[in-house]
N, C-alpha and C positions, 0 to 999 in steps of 0.2 A: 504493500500500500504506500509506501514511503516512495518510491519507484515511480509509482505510478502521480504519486503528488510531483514531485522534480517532475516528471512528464508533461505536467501542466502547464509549465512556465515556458514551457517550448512554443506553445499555442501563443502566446504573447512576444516570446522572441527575445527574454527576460534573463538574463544572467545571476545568477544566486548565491544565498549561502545559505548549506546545510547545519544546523545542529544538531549532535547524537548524543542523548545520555544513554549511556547502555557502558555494562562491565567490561563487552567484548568488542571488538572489531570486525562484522558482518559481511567480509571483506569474500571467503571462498575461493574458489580456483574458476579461470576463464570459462573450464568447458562445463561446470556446476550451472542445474538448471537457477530459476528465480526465484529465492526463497528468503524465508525472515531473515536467516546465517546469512544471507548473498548479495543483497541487495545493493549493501554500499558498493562493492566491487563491479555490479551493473552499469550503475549511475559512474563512477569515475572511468569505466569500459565506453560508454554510452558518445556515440558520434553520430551529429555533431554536439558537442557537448558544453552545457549551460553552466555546469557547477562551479562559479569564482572562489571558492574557499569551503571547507569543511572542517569542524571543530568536534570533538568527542571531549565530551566530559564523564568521570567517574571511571573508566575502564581501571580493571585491575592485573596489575602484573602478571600473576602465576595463572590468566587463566587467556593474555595473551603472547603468542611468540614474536620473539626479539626480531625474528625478520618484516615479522608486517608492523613492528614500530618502527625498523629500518624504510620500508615501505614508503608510511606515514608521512614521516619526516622528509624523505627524496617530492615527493609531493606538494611540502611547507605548508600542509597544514596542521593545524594545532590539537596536540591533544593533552591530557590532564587524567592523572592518576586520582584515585578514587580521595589517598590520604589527600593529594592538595586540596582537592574540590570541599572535601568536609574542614580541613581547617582553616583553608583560604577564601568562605564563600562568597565575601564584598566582590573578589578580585575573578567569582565568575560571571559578573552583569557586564560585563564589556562585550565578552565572548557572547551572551545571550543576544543583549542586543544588538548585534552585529545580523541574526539568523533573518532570513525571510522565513523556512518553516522550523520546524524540529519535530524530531523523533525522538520519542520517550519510551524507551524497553524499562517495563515497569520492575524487571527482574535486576533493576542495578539499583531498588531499594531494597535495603535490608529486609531477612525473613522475620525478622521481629516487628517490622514495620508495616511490611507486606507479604502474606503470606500465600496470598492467594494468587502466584504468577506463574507462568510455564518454566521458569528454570531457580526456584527460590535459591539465595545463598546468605548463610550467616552473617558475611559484611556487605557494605552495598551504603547509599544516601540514607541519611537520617530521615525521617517524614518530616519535619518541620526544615530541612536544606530544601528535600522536594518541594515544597509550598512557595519556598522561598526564589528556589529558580521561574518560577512561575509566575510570580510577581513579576520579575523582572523582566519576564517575557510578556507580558502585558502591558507593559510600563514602554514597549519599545515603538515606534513608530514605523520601525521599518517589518515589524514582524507580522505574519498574515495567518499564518495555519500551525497544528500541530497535531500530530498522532500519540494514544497513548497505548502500546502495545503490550500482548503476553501476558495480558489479564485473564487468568482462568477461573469463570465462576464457581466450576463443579467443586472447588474444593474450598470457595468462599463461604464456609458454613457461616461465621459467626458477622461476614459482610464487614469486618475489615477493611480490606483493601479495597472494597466499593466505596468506604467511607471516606477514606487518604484521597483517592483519586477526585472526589467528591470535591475533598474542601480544596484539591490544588486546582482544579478549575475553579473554583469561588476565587483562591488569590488571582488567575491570571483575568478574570474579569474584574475584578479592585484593580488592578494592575492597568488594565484597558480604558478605564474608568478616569484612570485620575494621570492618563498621556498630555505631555507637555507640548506637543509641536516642537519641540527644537532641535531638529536636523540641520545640520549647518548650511545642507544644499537647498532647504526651505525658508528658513529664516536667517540669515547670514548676519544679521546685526545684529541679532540678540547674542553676541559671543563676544569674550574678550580673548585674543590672540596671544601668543607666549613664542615667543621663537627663540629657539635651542641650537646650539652647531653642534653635531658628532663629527667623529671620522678627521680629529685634527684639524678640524674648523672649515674641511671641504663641503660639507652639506649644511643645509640649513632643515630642519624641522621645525611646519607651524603647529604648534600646539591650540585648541579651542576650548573654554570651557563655555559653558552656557552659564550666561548668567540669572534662566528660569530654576536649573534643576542642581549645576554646581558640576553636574557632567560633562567627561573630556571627550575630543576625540584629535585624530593624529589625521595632517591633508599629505597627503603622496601628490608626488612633484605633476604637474599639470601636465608638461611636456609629454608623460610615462603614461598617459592615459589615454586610452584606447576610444572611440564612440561608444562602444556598446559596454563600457566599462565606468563608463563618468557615474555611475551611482555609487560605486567601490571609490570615488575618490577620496573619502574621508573613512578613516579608520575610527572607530571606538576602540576608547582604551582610558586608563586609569592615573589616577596622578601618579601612580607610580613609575608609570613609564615616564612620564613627564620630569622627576628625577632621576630615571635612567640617564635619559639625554643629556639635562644638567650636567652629568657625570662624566660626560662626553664618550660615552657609550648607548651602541642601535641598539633601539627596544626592537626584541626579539618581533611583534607582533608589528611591527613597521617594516621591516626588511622583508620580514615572507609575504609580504602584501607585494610591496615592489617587486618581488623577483615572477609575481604571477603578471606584471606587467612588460615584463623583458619579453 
């Protein structure tokens, strides 16, 4: 279903970015038919193809292999181990609102949280991080759809994880509710500018915050940007990347941006 949503945006001619919360990487081998395991590897197979960035939150080590994080990374896109996601969870609303859809594999909340999913595991998202990414995904302007997967009722006796799932749609519509309009490619003056030199004072990065919401985001150099690409020309991202740059060191999440523009 995730597949077939990215398929959507074909009809408009729309260039994207995927979010995945899920444990694993659904990645599969080329000649593996189309299934929930497979999908991602579809869509990044898939010509002509729409996907401008893809991001995986909560995945855990031991249940993926170092070559498809090798994979991942030759790709530049972003991925987040389960530990950062739960202790770092401010630092995943950049990543969130970055997504036009997301895919939620319900089975990367924990089994004490959610019990009732097609592949339950002991560690996994807290329910109250899940509510939380949810927010923020409501909260985004650029975001449109999400799928919530691997929900299995048969074994939701006590309705549980109907309940979780429940109240995370309640935050992403709080979330949707209380949207600020401040896209920098929508309202351009509502931002105050910060500009940063990395790279030995060869580059310049403009830093944006909004001065509605207090939120950043990062402009990739004008020249680098493609037609069908000028909606990717501002990055989201975090004051902390914004003291990366200070540092006079590239924030990791500004460089793989650019290198999708080479």
């Amino acid at each position: 279903m995730t597949f077939a949503h990215y398929q959507s945006f074909k009809q408009i001619d729309q260039i994207i970015n995927i979010v995945g919360i899920d444990s694993k990487f659904d990645l599969g081998m080329p000649t593996d038919a189309l299934s929930s395991s497979t999908y991602l590897g579809k869509i990044i197979l898939d010509q002509p193809n729409y996907l401008f960035n893809y991001s995986q939150l909560a995945y855990q080590t031991y249940l993926v292999g170092q070559q498809a994080v090798d994979m991942m990374h030759n790709l530049y896109f972003d991925t987040y181990r389960l530990g950062v996601v739960n202790s770092e969870i401010k630092e995943c609303e950049p990543i969130i609102r970055n997504a036009d859809i997301i895919s939620f594999d319900l089975s990367s909340i924990r089994q004490s949280d959610a019990p009732a999913t097609s592949d339950p595991s002991p560690n996994g998202l807290y329910g109250e991080h899940a509510c939380q990414l949810m927010q923020y995904a409501g909260m985004s302007d650029k975001f449109t759809g999400i799928g919530f997967y691997e929900y299995n009722v048969s074994v939701d006796a006590t309705l549980q994880t109907a309940s979780l799932v429940s109240q995370m749609i309640w935050y992403l519509m709080e979330g949707i509710i209380n949207r600020k309009k401040d896209l920098p490619e929508i309202n351009p003056n509502s931002f105050t500018i910060y500009r940063s030199t990395i790279n030995e004072g060869k580059q310049t990065v403009n830093f944006l915050k909004s001065n509605k919401t207090g939120r950043w985001w990062m402009e990739l150099p004008m020249q680098e940007t493609k037609k069908k690409l000028t909606r990717h020309h501002f990055i989201p991202c975090s004051h902390a990347d914004y003291l990366t740059a200070c540092n006079n060191e590239i924030p990791e999440r500004w460089w793989q941006a650019l290198q999708k523009l080479s």
